[in-house]
C-alpha positions as CSV (number, residue, x, y, z in Angstrom):
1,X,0.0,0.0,0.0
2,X,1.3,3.2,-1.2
3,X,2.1,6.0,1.4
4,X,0.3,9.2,1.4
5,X,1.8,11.2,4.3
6,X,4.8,13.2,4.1
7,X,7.4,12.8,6.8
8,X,6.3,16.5,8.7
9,X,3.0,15.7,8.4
10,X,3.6,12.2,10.2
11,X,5.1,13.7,12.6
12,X,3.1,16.0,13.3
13,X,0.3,13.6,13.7
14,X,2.5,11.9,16.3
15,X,2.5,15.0,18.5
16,X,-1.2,14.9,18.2
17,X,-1.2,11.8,19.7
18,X,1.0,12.5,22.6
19,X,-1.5,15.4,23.2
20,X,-4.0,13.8,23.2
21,X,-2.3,11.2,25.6
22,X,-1.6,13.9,28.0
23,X,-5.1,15.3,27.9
24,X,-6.5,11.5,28.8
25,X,-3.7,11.1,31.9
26,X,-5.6,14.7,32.8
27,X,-8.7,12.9,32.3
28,X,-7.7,10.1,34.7
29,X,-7.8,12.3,37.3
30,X,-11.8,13.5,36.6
31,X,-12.6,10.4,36.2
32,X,-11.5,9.4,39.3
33,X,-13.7,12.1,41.3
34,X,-16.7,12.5,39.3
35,X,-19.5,10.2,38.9
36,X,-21.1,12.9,36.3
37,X,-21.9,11.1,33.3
38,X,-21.6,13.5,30.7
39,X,-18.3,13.7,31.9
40,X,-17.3,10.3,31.6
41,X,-19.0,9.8,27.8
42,X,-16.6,12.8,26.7
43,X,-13.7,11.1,28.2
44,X,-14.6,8.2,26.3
45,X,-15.0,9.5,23.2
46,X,-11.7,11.5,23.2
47,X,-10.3,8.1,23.8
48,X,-12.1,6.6,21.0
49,X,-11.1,10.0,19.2
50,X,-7.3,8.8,19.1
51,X,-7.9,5.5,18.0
52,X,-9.6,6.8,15.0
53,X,-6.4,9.3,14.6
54,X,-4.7,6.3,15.1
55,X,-6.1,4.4,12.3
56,X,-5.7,7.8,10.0
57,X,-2.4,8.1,10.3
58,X,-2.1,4.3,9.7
59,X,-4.1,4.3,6.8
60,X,-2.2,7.5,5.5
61,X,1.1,6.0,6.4
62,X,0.4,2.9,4.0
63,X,0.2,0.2,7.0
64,X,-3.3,-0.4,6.9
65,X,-6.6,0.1,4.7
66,X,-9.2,1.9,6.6
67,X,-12.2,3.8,5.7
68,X,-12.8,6.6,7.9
69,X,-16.6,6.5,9.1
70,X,-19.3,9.4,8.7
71,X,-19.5,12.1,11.9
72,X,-22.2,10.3,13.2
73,X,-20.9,6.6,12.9
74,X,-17.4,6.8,14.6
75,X,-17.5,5.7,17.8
76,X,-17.1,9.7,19.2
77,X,-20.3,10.7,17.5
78,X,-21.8,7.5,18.3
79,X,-21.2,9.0,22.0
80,X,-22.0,12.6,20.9
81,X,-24.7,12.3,19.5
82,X,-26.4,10.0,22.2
83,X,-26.0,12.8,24.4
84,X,-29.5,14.5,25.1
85,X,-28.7,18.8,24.3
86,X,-31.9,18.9,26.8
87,X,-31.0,17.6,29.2
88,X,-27.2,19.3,29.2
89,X,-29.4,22.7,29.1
90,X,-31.4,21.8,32.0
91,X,-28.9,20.4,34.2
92,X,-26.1,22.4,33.2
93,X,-27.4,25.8,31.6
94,X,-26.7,28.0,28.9
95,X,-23.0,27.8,28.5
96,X,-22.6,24.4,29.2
97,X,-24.6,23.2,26.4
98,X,-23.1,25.9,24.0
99,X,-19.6,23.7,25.0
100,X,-21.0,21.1,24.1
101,X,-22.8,22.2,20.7
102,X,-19.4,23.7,20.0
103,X,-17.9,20.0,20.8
104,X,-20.3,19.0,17.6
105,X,-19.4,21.6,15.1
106,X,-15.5,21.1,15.4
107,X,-16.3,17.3,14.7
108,X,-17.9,17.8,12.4
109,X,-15.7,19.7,10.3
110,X,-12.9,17.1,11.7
111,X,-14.9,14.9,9.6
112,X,-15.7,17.0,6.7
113,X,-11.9,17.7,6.5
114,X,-11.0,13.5,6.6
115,X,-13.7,12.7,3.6
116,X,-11.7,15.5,1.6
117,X,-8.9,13.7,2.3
118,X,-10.5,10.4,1.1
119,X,-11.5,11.5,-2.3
120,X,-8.3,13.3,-2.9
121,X,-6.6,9.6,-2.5
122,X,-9.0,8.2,-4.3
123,X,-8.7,10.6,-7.4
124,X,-5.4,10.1,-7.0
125,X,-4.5,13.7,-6.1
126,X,-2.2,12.3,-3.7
127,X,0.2,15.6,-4.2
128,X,-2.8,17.5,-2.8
129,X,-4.0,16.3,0.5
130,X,-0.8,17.5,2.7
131,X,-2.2,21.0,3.8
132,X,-5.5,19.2,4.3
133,X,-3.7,17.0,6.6
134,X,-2.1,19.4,8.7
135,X,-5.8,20.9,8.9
136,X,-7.3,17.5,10.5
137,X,-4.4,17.3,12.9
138,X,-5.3,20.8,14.1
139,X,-8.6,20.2,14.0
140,X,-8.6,17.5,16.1
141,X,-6.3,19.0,18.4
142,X,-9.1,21.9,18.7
143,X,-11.6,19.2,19.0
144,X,-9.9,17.7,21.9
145,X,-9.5,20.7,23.7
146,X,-12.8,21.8,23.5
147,X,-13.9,18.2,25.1
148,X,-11.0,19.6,27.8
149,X,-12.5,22.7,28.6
150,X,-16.2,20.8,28.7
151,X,-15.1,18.5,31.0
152,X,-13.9,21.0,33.2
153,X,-17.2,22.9,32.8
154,X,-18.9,20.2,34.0
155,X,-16.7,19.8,36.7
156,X,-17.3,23.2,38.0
157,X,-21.3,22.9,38.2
């Protein structure tokens, strides 16, 4: 399988995933004190978010073949989207759930950014797809962070 990825753009993903690790060890710590369940699906789904950078990077790298799944079938918006917004408002107020809405938008366009990537492999536009990779790795980097600040959120109320 050819390779896709360029050597700064692979390691660049591996950065992501030692952020990402770091955010989960601070994520040990909530879940250790909380018994808030919003919390702990977030947590889980940032954990579920790395295995699917995981896999991209993988599949980008030429060491596996992978099709990324659609927003609402990875196992993050599996999580996400089980989430009742209702009851987030109610329990939580205003700002929480705009967190959390904002949590949905960046994943969205996590996602939007990964199916460009797709079709330019497919098309063979392989020359093409290195800014867009650089995009998902910041992407998801924001979308961690805004599970991060979230969590704290939660934390607080």
């Amino acid at each position: 399988m050819p390779s896709y990825i360029n050597q700064s753009n692979y390691m660049s993903f591996k950065v992501l995933i030692r952020y990402i690790d770091d955010i989960l060890k601070e994520f040990d710590q909530v879940r250790g004190s909380t018994n808030d369940y919003i919390s702990c699906k977030l947590i889980s789904a940032v954990e579920q978010h790395k295995i699917y950078v995981e896999n991209m990077l993988n599949m980008l790298d030429g060491k596996i073949e992978w099709i990324p799944p659609k927003h609402t079938q990875c196992a993050f918006g599996r999580t996400y989207y089980s989430t009742d917004e209702n009851h987030i408002g109610k329990v939580y107020g205003e700002a929480v759930l705009n967190q959390f809405k904002k949590v949905g938008e960046i994943h969205r366009e996590f996602h939007s950014i990964a199916e460009e990537i797709m079709d330019r492999v497919q098309q063979g536009q392989n020359n093409s797809i290195n800014t867009l990779i650089l995009e998902l790795a910041a992407k998801s980097r924001m979308l961690v962070e805004q599970c991060r600040k979230l969590v704290l959120s939660l934390q607080q109320n």
